[in-house]
N, C-alpha and C positions, 0 to 999 in steps of 0.2 A: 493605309497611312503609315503602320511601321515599316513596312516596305518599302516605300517612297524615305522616310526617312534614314532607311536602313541605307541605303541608294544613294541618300546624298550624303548621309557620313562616309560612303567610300568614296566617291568621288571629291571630296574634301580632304580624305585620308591621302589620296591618290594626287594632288597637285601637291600637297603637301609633303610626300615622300620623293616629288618629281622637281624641289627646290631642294630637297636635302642632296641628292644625287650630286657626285661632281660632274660639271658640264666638263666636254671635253674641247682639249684648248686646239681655241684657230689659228691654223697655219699662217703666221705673217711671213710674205715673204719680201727680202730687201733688196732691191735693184741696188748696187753700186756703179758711180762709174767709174772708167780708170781713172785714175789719179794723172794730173796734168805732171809732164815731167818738166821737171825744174830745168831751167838752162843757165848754164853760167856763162855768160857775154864774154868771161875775161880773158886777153890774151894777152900774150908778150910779142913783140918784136925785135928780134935777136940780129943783129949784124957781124953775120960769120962770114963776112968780105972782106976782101984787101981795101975796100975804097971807104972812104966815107959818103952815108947816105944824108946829102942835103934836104929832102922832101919825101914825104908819107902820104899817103893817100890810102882812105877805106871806106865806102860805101857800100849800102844794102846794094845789092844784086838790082834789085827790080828799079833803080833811081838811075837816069840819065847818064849824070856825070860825077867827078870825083868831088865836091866841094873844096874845100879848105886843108890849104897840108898841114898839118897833124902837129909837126914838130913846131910849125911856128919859127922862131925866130932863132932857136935851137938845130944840132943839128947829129946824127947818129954817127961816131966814130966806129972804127972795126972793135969787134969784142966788146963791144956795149949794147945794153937793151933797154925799150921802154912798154912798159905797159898801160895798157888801154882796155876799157869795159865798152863795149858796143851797147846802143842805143835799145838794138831791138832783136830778137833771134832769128834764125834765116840763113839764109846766102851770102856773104859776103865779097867784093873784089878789093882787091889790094895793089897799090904801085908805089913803087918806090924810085925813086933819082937820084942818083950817085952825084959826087961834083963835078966829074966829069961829064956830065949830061948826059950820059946813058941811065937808061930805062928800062924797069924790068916788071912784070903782071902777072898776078894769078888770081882766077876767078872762078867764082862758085864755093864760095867756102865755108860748110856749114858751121856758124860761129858757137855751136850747141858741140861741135865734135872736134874742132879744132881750137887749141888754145895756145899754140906756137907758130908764128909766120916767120921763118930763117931768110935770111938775106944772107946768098952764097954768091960767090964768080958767076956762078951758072943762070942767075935769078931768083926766085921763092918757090919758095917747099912751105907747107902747112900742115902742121900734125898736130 
């Protein structure tokens, strides 16, 4: 009988000294994901031509056609610029029409890496 008692004060002793012990701490580990990069839509439209540009045109890449010109009822002289925030980030195409009716295009233009569209003699440049 003291035996058995003796027996169960260590075993009592023994969980006992087995809640004093520090547990050792579990590994959490935390998945991140990358961070969405932020895109800035904004661009300017610069008219480094001899002519004046009657009509704007910019649409997503993946859309048909050009909608609606831009400037409206307004219209871009040489050495003037307007700025514009795009709807959505992507691809973009671009046209513009001088008063002389000529016409000029650049397309594919990621609106995330380009924030200037130049209107020169030559056509558009986008940087």
């Amino acid at each position: 009988m003291v035996r058995r008692r003796a027996l169960g004060t260590l075993a009592v002793a023994a969980l006992m000294l087995g809640a004093c012990t520090p547990q050792q701490p579990q590994q959490v580990v935390v998945v991140q994901r990358p961070a969405a990069q932020a895109c800035d839509t904004s661009f300017v439209v610069v008219n480094n031509s001899s002519a004046t540009v009657e009509r704007l045109y910019f649409s997503h890449s993946s859309l048909g056609g050009w909608g609606a010109d831009q400037l409206g009822q307004n219209v871009l002289p040489p050495g003037r610029n307007v700025s514009y925030r795009a709807a959505n980030a992507g691809n973009y195409d671009f046209r513009v029409v001088w008063t002389n009716g000529r016409a000029a295009e650049v397309r594919g233009v990621n609106i995330c890496r380009a924030s200037r569209i130049t209107v020169t003699n030559g056509g558009l440049l986008a940087s």
